[in-house]
C-alpha positions as CSV (number, residue, x, y, z in Angstrom):
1,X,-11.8,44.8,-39.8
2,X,-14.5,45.6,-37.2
3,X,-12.4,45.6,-34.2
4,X,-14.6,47.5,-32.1
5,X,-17.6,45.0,-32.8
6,X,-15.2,42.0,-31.9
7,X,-14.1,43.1,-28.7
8,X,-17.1,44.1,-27.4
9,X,-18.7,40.9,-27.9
10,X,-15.2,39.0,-25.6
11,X,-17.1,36.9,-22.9
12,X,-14.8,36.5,-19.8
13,X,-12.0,33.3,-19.6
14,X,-14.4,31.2,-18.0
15,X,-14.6,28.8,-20.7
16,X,-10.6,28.5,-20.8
17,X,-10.0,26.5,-17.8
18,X,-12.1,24.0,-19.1
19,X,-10.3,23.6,-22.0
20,X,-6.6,23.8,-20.8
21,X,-7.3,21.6,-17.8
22,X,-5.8,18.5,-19.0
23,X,-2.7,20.3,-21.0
24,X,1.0,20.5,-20.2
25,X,0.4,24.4,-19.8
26,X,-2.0,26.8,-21.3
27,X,-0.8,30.5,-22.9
28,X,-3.0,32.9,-24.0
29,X,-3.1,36.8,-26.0
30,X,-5.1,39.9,-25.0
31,X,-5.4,41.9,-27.6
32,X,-6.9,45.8,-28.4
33,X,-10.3,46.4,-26.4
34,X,-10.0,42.6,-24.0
35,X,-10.4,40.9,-26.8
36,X,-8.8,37.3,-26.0
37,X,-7.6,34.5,-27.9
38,X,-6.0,31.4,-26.3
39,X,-4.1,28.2,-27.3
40,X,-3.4,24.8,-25.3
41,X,0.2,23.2,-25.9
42,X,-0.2,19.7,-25.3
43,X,3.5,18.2,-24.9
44,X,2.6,14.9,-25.3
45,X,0.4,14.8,-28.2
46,X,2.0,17.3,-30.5
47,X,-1.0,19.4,-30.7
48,X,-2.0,23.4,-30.2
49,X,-5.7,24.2,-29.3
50,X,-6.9,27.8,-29.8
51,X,-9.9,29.8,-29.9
52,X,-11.6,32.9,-29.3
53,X,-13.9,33.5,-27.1
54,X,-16.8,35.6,-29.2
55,X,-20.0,34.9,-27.0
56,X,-21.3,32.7,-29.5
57,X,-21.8,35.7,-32.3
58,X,-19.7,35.6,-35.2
59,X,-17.5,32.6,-36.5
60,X,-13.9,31.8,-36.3
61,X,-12.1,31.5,-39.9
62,X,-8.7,30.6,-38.8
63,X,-5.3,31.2,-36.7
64,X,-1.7,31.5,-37.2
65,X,1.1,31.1,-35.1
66,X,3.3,33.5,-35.7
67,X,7.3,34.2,-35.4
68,X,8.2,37.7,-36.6
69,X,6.4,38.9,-39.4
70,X,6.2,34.9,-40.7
71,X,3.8,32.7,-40.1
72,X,4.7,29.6,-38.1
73,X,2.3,27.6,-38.5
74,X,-0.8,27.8,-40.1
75,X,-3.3,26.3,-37.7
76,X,-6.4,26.0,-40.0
77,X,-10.0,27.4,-40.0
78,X,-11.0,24.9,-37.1
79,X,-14.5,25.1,-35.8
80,X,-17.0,27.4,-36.9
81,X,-18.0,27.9,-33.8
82,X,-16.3,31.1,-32.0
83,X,-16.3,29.6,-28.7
84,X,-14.7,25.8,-29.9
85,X,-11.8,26.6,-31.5
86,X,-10.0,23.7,-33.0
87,X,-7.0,22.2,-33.3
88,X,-3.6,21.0,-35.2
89,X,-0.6,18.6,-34.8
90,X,2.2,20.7,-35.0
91,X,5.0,17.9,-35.1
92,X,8.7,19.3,-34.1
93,X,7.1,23.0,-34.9
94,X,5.4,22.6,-31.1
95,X,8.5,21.7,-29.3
96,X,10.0,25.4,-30.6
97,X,7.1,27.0,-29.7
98,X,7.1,25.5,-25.8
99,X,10.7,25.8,-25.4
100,X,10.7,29.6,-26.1
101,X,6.8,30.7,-26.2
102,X,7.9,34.6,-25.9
103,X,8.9,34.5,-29.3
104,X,5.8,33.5,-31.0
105,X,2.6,35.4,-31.2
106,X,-1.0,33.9,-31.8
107,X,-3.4,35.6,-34.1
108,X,-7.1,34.2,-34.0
109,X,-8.9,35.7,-37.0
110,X,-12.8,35.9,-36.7
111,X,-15.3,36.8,-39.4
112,X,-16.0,40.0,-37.2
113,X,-12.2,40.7,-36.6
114,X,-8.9,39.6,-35.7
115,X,-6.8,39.8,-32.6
116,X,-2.9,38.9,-32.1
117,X,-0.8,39.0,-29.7
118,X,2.5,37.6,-27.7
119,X,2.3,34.2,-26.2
120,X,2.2,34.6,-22.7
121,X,3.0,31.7,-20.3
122,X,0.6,31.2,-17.3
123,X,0.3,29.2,-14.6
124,X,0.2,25.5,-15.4
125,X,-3.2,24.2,-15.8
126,X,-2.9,20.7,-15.5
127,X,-3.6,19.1,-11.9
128,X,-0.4,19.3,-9.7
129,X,1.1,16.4,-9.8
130,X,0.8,13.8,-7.2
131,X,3.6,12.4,-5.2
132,X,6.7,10.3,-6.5
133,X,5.5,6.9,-6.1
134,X,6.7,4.9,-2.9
135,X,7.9,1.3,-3.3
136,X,7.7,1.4,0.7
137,X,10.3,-1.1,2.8
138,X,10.3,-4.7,3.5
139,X,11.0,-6.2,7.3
140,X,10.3,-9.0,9.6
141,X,8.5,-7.7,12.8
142,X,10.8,-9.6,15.2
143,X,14.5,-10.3,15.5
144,X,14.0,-13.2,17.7
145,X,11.8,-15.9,17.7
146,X,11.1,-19.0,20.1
147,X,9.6,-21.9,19.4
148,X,9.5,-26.4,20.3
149,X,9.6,-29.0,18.7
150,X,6.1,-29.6,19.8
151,X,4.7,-26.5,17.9
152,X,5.7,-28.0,14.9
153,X,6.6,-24.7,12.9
154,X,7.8,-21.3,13.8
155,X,5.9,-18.3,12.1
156,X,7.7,-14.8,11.2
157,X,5.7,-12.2,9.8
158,X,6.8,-10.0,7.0
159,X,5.2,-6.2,6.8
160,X,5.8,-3.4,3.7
161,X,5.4,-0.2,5.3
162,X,5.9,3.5,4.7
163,X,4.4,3.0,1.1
164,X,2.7,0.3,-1.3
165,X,3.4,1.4,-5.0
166,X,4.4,-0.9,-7.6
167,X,4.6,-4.4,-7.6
168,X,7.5,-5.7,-5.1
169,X,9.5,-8.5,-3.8
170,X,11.8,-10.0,-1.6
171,X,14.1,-13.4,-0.7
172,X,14.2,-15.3,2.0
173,X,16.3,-18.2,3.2
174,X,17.1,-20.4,6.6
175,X,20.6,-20.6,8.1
176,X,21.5,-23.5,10.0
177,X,23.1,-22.0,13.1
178,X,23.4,-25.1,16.0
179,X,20.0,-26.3,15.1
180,X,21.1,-29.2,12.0
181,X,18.7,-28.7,9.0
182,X,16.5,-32.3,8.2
183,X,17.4,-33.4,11.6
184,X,16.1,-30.1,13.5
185,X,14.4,-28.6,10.7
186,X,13.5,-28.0,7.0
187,X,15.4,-25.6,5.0
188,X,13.6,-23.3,3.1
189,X,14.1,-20.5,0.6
190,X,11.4,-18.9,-1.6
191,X,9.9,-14.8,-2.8
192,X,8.1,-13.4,-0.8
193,X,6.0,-10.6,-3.2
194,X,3.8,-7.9,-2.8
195,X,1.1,-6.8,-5.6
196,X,0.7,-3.0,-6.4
197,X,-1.0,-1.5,-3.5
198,X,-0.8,-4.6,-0.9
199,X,0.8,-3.9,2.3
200,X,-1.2,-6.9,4.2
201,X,1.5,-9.1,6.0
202,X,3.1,-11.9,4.9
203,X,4.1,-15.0,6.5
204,X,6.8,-17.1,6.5
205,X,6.8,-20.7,8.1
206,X,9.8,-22.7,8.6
207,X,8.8,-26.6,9.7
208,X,10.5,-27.8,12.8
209,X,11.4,-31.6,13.5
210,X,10.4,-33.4,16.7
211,X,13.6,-35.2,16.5
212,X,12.5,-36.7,20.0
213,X,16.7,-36.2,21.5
214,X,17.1,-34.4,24.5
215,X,19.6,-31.8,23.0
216,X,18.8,-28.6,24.7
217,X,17.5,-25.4,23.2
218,X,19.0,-24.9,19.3
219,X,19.4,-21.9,17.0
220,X,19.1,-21.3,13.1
221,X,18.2,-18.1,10.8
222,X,15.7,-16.9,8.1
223,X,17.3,-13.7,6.4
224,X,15.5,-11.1,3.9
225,X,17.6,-10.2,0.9
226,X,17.4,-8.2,-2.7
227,X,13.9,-6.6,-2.6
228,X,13.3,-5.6,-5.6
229,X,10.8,-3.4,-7.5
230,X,12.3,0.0,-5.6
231,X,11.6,-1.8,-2.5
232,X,13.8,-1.2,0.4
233,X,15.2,-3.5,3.4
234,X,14.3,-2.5,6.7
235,X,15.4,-3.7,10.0
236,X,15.1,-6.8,11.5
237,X,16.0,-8.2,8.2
238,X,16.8,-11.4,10.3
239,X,15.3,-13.3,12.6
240,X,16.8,-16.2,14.8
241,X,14.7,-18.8,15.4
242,X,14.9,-21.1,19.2
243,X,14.1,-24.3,19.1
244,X,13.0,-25.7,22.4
245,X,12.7,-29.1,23.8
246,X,8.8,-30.2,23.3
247,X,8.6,-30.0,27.1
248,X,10.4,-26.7,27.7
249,X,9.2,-24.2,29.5
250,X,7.0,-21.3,28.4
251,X,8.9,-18.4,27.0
252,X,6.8,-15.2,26.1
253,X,7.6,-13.1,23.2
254,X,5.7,-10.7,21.0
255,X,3.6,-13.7,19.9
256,X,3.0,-15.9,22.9
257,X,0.9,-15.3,26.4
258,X,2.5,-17.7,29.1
259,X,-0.5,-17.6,31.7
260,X,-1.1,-19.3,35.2
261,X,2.3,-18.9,36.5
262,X,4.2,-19.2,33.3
263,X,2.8,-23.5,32.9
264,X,0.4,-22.3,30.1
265,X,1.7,-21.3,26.7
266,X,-0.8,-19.6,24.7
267,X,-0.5,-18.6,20.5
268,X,-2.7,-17.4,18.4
269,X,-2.4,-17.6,14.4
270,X,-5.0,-15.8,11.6
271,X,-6.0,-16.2,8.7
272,X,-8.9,-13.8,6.4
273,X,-11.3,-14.6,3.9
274,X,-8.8,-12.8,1.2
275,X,-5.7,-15.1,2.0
276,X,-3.5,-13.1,4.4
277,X,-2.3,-15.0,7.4
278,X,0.0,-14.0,10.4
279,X,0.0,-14.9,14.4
280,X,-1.3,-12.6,16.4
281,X,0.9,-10.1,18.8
282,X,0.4,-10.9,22.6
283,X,-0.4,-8.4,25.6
284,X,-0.4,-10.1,28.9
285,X,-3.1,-8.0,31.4
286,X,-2.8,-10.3,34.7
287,X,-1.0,-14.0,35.6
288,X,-3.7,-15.8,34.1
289,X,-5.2,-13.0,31.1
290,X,-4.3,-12.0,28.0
291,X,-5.3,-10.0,24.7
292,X,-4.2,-10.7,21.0
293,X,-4.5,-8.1,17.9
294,X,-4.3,-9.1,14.5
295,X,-4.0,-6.1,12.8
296,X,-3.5,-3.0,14.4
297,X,-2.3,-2.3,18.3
298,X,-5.8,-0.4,19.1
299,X,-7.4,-3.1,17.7
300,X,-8.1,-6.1,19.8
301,X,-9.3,-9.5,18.6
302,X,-9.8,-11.8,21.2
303,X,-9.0,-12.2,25.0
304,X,-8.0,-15.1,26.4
305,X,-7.8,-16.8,30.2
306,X,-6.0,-19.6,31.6
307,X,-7.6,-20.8,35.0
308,X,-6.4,-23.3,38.2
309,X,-9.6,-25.3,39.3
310,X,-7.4,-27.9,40.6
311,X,-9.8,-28.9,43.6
312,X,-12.6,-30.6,44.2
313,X,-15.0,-31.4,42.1
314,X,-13.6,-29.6,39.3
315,X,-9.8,-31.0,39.5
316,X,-9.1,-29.1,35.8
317,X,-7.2,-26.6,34.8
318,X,-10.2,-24.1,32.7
319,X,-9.2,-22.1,29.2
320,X,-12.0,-19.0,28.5
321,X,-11.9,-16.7,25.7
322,X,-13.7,-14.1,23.6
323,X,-13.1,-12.6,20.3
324,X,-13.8,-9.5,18.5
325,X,-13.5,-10.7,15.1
326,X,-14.9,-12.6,12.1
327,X,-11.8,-14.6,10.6
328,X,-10.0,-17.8,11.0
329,X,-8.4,-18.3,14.2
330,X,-6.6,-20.7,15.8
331,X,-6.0,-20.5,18.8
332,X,-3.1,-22.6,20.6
333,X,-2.8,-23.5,24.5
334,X,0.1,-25.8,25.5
335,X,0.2,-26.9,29.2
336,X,3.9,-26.6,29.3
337,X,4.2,-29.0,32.2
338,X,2.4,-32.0,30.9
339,X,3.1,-31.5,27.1
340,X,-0.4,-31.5,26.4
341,X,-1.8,-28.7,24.0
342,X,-5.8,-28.0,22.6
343,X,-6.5,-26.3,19.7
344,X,-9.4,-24.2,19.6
345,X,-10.5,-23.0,15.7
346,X,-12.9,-20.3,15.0
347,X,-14.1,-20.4,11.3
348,X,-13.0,-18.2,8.7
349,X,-16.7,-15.0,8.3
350,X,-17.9,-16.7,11.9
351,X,-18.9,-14.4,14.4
352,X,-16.2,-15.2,17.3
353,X,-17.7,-18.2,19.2
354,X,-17.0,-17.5,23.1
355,X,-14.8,-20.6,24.5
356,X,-15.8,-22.0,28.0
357,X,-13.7,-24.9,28.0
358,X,-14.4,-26.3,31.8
359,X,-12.7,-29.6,31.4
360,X,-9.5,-28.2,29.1
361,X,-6.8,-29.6,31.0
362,X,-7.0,-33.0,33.5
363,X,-3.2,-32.0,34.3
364,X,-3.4,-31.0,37.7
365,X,-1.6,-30.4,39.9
């Protein structure tokens, strides 16, 4: 055999990356003079690659893996190209050879030579794997709740955070507390699910009863339970729910603006063109403004302004606002005083239309 000729025809390793990038790990020989030979121990499919690398001159004729003085296995002429290799399913043969490759040699026989050597593990070729996948955890965004008769339903939003693999789920169900349910409300229980990769909000609405009984302000519960698909329960995982009288008095919360010394309640609830839907999270600026977001803190959707023009000529109380945004909105203003309320709805992919409502509220004083 001409070894001489063989190994000074070895082109460098460049082509062995290539080769080994998608296996479970790549080993490789050097033999007399840099000559190099390489094989490719793919785990999953039972199958060694090998080749030399010959610059294209001469011809590969066949390789052996060997243990001792024995072959192993007999891995075939493969290509007849010096710089393809080729391949073989090696069956129960390959799980020997990965569990202790120091054991084994590899001989790569080429019509110019041969070279052999010991199997040498390297680094693994294969991309690093990514990260352990993340269910991510299920919660309500607020513990507490009000709402009135009036509004006729009270909105909770449900959030996955901190990680959106896998399809998910979780329970929910009311909890009469002093509220009665069918008198004071409807009792509801349901799934709420998550699809691989969604992490939009959820919603939750629980119909209230105007029962029309003066009975005072009146409590029940919506609880989260058994997520499943990995998912964990975050906190709140409950929410109590206050039901007011339909004339009660404004109370503000994470979702509601009372403006103009408290008489105005103001809501705002969402909905975009893919089907997510929520209430928007209130930020009072001044008495008689206030800002909503949808979807996150920095980002603003809409401002909103409560005005007294209670004198003459005007004698009305006056509701501005703007928005930032393109989805459905409603938006909610409840003189709390005279239990009147207007509804104001911007279109679902409509450009916010500017509200200058001038004759809102003929409630004065």
């Amino acid at each position: 055999m001409n070894m001489k000729r063989l190994s000074s025809l070895v082109a460098a390793l460049l082509l062995v990356p290539a080769l080994a990038a998608a296996d479970d790990f790549f080993v490789q020989l050097s033999g007399a003079g840099g000559a190099q030979g390489f094989a490719s121990l793919r785990t999953g499919s039972g199958t060694v690659s090998y080749g030399l690398v010959t610059n294209g001159v001469g011809t590969l004729t066949g390789a052996q893996i060997r243990q001792g003085a024995n072959t192993f296995v007999d891995l075939g002429a493969g290509s007849s190209s010096g710089s393809a290799g080729g391949s073989a399913a090696t069956g129960a043969n390959l799980a020997a050879i990965t569990a202790n490759p120091g054991g084994f040699t590899l001989q790569v026989n080429g019509s110019s030579g041969s070279v052999s050597g010991p199997l040498e593990l390297a680094a693994q070729s294969g991309p690093e794997p990514g990260p352990d996948p993340v269910p991510g955890t299920i919660a309500l965004t607020e513990s507490e709740v009000f709402t009135t008769e009036f509004d006729g339903n009270a909105t909770l939003t449900v959030t996955r955070t901190g990680g959106s693999s896998g399809a998910v789920g979780v329970q929910y169900a009311t909890t009469a507390g002093t509220a009665t349910a069918g008198d004071d409300f409807t009792a509801i229980n349901g799934t709420i699910t998550f699809a691989d990769g969604d992490s939009a909000p959820k919603t939750i609405i629980v119909p209230i009863v105007d029962d029309s009984v003066e009975e005072g302000d009146e409590t029940l519960t919506v609880t989260l339970s058994s997520p499943t698909g990995g998912a964990t329960l975050g906190t709140p995982a409950a929410a109590e729910i206050t039901i007011g009288e339909s004339d009660a008095p404004c109370f503000e919360d994470a979702t509601t603006l009372c403006l103009e010394e408290d008489r105005f309640e103001v809501r705002t609830e969402w909905r975009t063109n893919a089907g997510a839907t929520g209430v928007g999270t209130a930020v009072e600026l001044t008495d008689d403004t206030g800002y909503f977001w949808f979807f996150n803190p920095a980002n603003v959707e809409m401002v909103v302004k409560v005005l007294n023009a209670c004198a003459d000529p005007f004698n009305r109380f006056w509701v501005f606002a703007g928005g930032l945004t393109n989805v459905e909105v409603q938006l909610i203003v409840r003189d709390t005083e005279a239990d009147v309320v207007n509804t104001y709805t911007n279109p679902i992919d409509t450009p916010f239309q500017p509200i200058q409502d001038t004759d809102a509220f003929a409630t004065c004083p």
